[in-house]
DSSP file (Angstrom, degrees, kcal/mol; ACC not computed):
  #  RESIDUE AA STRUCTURE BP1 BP2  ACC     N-H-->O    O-->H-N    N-H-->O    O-->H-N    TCO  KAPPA ALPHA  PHI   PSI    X-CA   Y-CA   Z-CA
    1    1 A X     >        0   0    0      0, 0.0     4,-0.7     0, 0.0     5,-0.1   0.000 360.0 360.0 360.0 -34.6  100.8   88.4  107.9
    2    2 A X  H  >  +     0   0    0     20,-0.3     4,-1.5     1,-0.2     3,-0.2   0.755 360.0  44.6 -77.4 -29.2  103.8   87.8  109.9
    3    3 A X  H  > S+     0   0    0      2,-0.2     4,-2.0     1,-0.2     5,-0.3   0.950 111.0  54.9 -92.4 -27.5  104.0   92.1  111.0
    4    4 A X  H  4 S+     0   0    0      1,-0.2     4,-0.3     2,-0.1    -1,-0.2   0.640 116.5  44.4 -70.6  -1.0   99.9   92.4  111.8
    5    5 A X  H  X S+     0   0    0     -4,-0.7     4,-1.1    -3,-0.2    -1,-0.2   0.876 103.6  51.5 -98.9 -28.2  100.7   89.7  114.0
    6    6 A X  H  < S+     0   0    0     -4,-1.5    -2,-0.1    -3,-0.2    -3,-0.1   0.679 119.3  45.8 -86.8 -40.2  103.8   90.5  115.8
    7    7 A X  T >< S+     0   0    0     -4,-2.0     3,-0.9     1,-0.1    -1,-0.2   0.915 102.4  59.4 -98.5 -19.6  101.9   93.8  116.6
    8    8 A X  T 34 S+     0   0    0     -5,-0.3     2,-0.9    -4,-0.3     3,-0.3   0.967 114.2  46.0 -36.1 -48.8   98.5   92.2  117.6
    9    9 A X  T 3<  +     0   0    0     -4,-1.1     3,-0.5     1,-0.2    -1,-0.3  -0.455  69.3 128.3-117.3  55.4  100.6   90.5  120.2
   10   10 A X    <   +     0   0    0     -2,-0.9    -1,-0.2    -3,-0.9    -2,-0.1   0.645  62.5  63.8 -91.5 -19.0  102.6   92.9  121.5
   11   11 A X  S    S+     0   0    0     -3,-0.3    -1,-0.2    -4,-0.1     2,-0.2   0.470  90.1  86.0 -61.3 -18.7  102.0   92.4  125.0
   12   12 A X  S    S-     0   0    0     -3,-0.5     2,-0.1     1,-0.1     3,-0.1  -0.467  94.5 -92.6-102.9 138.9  103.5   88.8  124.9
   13   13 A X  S    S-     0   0    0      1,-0.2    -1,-0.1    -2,-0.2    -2,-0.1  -0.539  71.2 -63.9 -55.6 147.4  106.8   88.2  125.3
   14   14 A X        -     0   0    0      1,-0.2     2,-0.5    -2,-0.1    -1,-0.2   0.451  60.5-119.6 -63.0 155.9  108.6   88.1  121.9
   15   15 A X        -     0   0    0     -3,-0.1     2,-1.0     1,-0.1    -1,-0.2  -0.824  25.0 -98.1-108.9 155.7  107.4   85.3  119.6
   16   16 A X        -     0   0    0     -2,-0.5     2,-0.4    58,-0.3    21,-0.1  -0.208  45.8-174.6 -40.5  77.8  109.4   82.5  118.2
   17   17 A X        -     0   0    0     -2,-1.0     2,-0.8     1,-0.1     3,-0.1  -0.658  18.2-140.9 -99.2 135.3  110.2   83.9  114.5
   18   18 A X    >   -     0   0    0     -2,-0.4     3,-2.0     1,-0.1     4,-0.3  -0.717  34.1-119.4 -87.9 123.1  112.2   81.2  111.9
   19   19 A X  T 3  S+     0   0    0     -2,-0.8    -1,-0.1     1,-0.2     0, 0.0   0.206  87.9  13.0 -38.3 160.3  114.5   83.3  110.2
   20   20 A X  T 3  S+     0   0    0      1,-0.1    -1,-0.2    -3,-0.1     3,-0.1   0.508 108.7  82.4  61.7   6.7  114.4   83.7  106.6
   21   21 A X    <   +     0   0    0     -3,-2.0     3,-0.3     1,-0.2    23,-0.2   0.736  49.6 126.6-118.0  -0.9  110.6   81.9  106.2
   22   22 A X    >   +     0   0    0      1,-0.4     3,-4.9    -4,-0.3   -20,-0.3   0.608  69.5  58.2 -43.3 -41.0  108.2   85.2  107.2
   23   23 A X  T 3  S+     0   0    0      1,-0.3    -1,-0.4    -3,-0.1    -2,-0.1   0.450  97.0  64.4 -92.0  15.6  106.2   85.0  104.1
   24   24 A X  T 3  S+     0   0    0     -3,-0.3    16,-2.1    19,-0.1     2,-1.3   0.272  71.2 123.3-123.8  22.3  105.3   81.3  105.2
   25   25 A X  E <   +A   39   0A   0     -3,-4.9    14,-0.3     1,-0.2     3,-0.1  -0.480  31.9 168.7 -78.0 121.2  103.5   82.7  108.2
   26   26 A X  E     -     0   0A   0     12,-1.4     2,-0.2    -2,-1.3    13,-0.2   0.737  56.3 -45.2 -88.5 -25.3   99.7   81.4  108.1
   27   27 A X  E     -A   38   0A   0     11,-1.5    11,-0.8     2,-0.0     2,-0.3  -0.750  55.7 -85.1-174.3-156.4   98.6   82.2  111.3
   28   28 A X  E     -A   37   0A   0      9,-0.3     2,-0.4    -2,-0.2     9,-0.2  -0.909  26.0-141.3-151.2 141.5   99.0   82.3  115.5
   29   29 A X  E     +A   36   0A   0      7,-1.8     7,-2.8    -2,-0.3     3,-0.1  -0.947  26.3 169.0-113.2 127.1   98.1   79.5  117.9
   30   30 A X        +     0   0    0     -2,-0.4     2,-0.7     5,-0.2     5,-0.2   0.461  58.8  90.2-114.0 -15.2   96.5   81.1  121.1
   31   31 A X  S    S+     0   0    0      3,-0.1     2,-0.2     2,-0.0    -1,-0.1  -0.258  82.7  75.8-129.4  23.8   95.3   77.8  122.6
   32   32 A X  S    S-     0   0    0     -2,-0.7     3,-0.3    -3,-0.1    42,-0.1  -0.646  97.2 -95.5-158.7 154.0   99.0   77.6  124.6
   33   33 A X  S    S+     0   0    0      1,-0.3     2,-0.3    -2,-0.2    41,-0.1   0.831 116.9  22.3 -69.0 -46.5  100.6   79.2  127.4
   34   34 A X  S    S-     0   0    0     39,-0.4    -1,-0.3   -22,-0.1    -3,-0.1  -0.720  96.5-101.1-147.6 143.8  102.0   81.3  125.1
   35   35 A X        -     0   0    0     -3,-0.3     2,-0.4    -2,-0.3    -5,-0.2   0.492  40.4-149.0 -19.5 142.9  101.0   82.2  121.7
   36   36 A X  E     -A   29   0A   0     -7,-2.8    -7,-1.8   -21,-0.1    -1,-0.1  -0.976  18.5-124.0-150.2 126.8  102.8   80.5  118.5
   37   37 A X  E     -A   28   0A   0     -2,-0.4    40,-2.4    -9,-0.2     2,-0.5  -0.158  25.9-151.3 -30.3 116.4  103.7   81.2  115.1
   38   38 A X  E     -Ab  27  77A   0    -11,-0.8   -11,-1.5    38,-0.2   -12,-1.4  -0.958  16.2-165.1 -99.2 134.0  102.1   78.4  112.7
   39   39 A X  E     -Ab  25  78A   0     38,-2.4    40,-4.4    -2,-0.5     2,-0.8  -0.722  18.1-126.7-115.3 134.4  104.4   78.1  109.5
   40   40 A X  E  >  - b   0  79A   0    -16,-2.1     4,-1.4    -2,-0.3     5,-0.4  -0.849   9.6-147.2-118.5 138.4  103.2   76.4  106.5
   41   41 A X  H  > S+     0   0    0     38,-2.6     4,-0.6    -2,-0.8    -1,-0.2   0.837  94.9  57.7 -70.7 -27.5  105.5   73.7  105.4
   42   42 A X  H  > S+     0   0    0     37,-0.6     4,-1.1     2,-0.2    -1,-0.3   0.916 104.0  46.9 -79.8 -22.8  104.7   74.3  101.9
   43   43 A X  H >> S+     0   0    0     -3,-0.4     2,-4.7     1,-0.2     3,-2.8   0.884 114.3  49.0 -73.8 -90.6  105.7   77.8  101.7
   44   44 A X  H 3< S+     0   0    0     -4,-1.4     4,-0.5     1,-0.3    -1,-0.2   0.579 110.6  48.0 -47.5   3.6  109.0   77.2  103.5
   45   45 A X  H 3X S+     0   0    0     -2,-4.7     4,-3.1    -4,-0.6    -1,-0.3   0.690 114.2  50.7 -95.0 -32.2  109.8   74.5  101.4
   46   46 A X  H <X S+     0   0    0     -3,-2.8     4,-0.9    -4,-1.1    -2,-0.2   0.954 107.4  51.2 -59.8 -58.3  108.7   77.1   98.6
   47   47 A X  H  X S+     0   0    0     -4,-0.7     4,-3.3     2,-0.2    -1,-0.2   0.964 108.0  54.4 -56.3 -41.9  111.0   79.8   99.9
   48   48 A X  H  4 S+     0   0    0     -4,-0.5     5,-0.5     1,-0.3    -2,-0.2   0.958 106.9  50.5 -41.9 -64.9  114.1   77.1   99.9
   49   49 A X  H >< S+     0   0    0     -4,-3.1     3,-0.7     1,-0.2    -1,-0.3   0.583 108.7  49.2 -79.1 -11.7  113.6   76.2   96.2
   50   50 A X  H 3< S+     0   0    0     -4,-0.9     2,-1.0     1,-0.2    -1,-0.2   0.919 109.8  60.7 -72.5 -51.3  113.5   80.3   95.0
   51   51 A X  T 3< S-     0   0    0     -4,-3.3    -2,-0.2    -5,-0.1    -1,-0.2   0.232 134.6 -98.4 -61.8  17.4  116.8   80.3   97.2
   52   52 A X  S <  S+     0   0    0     -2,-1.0     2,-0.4    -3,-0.7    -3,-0.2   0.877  79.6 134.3  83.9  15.9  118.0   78.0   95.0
   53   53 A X        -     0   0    0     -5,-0.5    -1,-0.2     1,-0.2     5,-0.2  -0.954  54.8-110.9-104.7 105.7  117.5   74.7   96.7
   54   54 A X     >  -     0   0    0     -2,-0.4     4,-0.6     1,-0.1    -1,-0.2  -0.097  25.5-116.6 -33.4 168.9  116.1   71.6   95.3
   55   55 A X  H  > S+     0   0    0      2,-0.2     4,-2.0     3,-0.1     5,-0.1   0.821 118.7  50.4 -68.8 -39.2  112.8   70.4   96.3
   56   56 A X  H  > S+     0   0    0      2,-0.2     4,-2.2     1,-0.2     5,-0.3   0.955 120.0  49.8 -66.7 -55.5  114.6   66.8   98.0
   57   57 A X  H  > S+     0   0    0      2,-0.2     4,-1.5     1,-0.2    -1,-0.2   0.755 101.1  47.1 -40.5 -54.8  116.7   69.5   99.6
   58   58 A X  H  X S+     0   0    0     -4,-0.6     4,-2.7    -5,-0.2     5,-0.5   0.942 116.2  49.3 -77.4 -61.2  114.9   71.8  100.9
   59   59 A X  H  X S+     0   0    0     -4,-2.0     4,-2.9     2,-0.2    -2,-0.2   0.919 112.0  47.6 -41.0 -60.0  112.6   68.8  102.8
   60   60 A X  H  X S+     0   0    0     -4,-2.2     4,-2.6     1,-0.2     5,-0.3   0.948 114.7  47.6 -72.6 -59.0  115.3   66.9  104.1
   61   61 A X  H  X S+     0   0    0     -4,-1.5     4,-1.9    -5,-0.3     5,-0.4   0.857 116.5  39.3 -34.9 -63.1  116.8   70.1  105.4
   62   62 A X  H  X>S+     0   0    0     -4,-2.7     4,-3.9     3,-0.2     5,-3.3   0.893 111.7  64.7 -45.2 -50.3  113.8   71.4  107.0
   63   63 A X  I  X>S+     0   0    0     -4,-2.9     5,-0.8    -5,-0.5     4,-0.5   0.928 121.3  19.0 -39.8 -72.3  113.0   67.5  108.1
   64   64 A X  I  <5S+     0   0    0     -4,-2.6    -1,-0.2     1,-0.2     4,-0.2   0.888 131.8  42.6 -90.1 -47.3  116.0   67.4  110.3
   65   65 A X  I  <5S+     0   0    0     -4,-1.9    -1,-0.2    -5,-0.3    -3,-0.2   0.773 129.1   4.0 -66.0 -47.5  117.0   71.1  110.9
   66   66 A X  I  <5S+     0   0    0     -4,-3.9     3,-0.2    -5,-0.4    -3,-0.2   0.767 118.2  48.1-128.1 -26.3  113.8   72.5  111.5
   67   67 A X  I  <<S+     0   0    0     -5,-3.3    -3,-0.2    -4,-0.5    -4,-0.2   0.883 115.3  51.3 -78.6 -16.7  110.2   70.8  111.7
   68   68 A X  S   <S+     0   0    0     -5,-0.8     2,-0.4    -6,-0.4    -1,-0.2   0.297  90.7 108.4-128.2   7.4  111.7   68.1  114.2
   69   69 A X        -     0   0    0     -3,-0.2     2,-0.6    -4,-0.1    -4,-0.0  -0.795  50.9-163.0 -99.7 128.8  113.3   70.9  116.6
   70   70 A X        +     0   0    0     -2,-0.4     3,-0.1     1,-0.1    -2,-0.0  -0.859  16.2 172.4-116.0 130.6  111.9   71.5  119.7
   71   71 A X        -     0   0    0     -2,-0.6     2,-0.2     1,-0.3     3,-0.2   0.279  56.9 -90.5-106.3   6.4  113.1   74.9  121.2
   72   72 A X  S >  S-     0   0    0      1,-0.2     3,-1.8     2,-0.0    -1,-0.3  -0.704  82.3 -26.5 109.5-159.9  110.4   75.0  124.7
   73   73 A X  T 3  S+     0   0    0      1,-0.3   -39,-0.4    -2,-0.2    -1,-0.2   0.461 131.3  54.2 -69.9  -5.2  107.2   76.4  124.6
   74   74 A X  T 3  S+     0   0    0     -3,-0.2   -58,-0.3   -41,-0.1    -1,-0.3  -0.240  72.3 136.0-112.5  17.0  107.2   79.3  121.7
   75   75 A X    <   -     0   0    0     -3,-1.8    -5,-0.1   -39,-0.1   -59,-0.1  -0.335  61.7-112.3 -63.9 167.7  108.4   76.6  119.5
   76   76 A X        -     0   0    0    -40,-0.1     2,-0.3   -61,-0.0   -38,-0.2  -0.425  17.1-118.9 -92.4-169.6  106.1   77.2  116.1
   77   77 A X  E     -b   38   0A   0    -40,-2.4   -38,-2.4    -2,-0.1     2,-0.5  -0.828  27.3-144.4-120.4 129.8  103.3   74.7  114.6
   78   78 A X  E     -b   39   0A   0     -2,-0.3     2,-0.9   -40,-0.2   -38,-0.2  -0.977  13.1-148.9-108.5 118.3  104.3   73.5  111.0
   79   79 A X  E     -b   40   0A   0    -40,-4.4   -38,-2.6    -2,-0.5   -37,-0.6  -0.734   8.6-143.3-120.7  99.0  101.6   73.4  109.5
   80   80 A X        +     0   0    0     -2,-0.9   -40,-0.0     1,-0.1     3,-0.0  -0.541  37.7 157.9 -64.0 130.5  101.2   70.5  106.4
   81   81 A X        +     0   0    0     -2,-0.3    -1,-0.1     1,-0.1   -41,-0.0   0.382  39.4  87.0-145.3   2.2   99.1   72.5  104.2
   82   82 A X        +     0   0    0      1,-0.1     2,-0.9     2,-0.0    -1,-0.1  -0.460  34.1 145.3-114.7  64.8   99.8   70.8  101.0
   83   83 A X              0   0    0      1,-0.2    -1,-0.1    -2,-0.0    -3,-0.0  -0.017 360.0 360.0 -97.9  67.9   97.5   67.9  100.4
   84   84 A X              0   0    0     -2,-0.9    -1,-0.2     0, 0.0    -2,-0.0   0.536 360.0 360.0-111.3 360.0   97.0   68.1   96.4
């Protein structure tokens, strides 16, 4: 999803991509000064644990490292997606 979007939005200055998580892109937030990646927390937590991460691990990591950084406006949307 992450490359039909990146060229959809090619007019935009580049968008905010978190390394390594591509295949946990869900979607695009338009509703912003300027479009943002939305990331779904259970697929990057998913990708962590194929890489060999615990589950406690990979959350804690993300918690502090990644969901709780804000980088200005092209930060992404994490998107809780996991409500089973």
């Amino acid at each position: 999803m992450l490359k039909e979007i990146v060229e959809q939005y090619s007019d935009y200055e580049e968008l905010l991509i978190a390394n390594g998580f591509d295949e946990a892109v869900i979607g695009i937030a338009t509703d912003f000064t300027e479009p943002r990646l939305i990331y779904s927390v259970k697929k990057c937590i998913e990708i962590m644990v194929e890489n060999g991460n615990s589950y406690s691990d990979a959350l804690d990591y993300l918690g502090f490292n990644t969901f709780n950084a804000y980088v200005g406006e092209k930060t992404p949307i994490w998107c809780h997606d996991d409500f089973n």
